[in-house]
N, C-alpha and C positions, 0 to 999 in steps of 0.2 A: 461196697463199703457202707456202713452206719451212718446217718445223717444226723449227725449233735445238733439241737437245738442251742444249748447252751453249757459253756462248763468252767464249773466252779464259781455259779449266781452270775456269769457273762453269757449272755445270750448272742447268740450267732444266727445272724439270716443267711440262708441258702441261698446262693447265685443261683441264676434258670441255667448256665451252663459251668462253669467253673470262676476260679478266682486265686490269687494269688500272696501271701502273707508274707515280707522273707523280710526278716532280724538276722545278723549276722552273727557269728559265732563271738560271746563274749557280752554283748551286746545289751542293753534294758533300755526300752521304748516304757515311757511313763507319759499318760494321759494326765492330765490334772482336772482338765473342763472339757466339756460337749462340744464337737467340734464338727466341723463338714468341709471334707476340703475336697478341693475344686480343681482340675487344671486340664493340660492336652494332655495325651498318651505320647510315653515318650519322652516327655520333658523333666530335665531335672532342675532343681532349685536348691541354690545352694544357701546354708543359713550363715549368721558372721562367724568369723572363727574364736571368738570368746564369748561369757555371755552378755547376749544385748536384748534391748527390746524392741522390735521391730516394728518401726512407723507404720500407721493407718492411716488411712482416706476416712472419715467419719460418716464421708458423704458429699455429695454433687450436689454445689449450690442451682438451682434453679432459674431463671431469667424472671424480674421481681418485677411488681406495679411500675409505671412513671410517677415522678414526682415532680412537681414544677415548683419555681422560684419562687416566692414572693418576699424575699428581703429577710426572711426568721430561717432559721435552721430546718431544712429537712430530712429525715432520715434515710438514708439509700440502703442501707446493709447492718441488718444483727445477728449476732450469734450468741446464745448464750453457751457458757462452758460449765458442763456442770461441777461442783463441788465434787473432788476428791479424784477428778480424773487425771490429773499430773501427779508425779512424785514429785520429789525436791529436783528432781533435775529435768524433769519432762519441758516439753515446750508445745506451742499450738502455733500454727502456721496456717495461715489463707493465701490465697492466689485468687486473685478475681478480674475479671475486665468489665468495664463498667461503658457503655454509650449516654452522649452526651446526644439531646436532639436541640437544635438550635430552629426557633422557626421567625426571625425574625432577622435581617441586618445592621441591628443597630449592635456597636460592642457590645456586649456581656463581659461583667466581673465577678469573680467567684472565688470561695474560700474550700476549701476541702477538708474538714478538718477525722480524724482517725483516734476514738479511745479506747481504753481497756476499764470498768470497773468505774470510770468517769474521769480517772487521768490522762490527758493527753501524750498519743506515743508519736501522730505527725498530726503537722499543721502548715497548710499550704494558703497562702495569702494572697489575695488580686494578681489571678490568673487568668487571665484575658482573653476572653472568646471573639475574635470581630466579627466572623461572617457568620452564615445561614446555613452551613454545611452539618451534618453530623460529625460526630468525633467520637474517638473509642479512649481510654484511660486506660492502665495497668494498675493493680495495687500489690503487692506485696507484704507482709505483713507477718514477723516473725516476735514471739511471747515464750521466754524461757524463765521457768524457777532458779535460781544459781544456787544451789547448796541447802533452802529450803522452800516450804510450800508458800510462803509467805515475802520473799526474797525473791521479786523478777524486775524485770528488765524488756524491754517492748522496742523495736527497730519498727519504717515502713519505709520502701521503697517506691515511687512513685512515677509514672510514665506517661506521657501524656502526647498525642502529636499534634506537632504544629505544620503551618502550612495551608492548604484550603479545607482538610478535612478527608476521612479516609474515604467518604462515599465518589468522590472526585477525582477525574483521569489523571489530572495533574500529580507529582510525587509529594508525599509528605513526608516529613522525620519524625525520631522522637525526641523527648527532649525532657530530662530526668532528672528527679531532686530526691534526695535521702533525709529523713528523718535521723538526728545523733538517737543515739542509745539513751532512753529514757527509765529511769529507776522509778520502778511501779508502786513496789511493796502492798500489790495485794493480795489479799488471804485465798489460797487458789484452795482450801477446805470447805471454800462457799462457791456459788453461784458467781462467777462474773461476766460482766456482758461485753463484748467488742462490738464497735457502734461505727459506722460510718457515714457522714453528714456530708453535707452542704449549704452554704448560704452567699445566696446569688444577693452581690452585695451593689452592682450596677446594672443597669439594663430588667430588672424584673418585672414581667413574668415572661423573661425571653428562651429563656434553657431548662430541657426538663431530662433529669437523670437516673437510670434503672443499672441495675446489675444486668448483665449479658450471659454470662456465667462464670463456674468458682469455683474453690473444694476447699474442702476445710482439713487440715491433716494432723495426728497429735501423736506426739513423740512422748509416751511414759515414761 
């Protein structure tokens, strides 16, 4: 048999051994964009049964700098989102863990504070670190347009363990505060940044804070 290079301005690469196409009878497979898709042999993946758009990972946040106290606001974590990447009903979601290095016994007090665009979506007040232990956080952090690009709304959820500290035999717990639903109203057609701070309000320069790791996920 003839080996097509390409037909009808579609170019086709020749497998080194064979290869398989099959549309069902009835059937239209429509490309729109460049695409490369990836998986095991064998596997199937089923898409929703109406149409939707289906959430991304954007990307795997990194383990970031330490930063240490000294009583002013420090930065631990940004994201910018760029303009235009939500519709009116998209949303942007983080998951991160964050360590806490404590290197000294005296308390430590600390604010946590979480924005979008420069409004505040949580804000966590004298948080009390006593001991010399390391400590791990949770964040959570959920950013949806309601109806338009300019119309959102911002949750965080927050996790923190108490007890001696998770590098320690002893057991720890968690022990978790919610952020209320915060009305944003910012213009998600531009640039807006999610920013997450601290300011070590007691005991500074006792506590120093980095992202561990994260991902950042957007729902169009």
């Amino acid at each position: 048999m003839a080996t097509a290079t390409s037909i009808n301005k579609v170019a086709i690469t020749a497998p080194a051994t064979s290869a398989t196409i099959t549309i069902a009878d009835g059937k239209t497979l429509t490309v729109n964009n460049s695409l490369l898709l990836a998986g095991t042999d064998s596997a199937t993946s089923t898409l929703p049964p109406v149409s939707a758009t289906i959430p991304g990972i954007t990307g795997k946040q990194g383990a970031s700098s330490l930063t240490t106290g000294d009583g002013t606001a420090q930065t631990v974590y940004t994201y910018t989102l760029p303009g235009n990447t939500l519709s009116s009903t998209g949303a942007l979601r983080f998951k991160g863990q964050f360590t806490v290095h404590k290197t000294t016994s005296s308390t430590s007090v600390y604010d946590i504070i979480v924005t979008f665009g420069g409004s505040t979506i949580y804000a966590g007040s004298s948080l009390s670190f006593p001991t010399s232990n390391n400590r791990t956080f949770d964040i959570d952090i959920y950013i949806a347009n309601e109806g338009a690009t300019n119309t959102n709304s911002g949750t965080a959820e927050f996790k923190t363990q108490t007890g001696t500290g998770f590098d320690s035999s002893t057991s720890a717990s968690q022990s978790t505060t919610r952020g209320t639903a915060n009305a944003l109203g910012k213009d998600t057609t531009s640039d807006q940044v999610l920013l997450i701070s601290y300011t070590e309000t007691v005991g500074a320069p006792a506590c120093s804070f980095r992202l561990s790791h994260g991902y950042v996920e957007i729902i169009k």
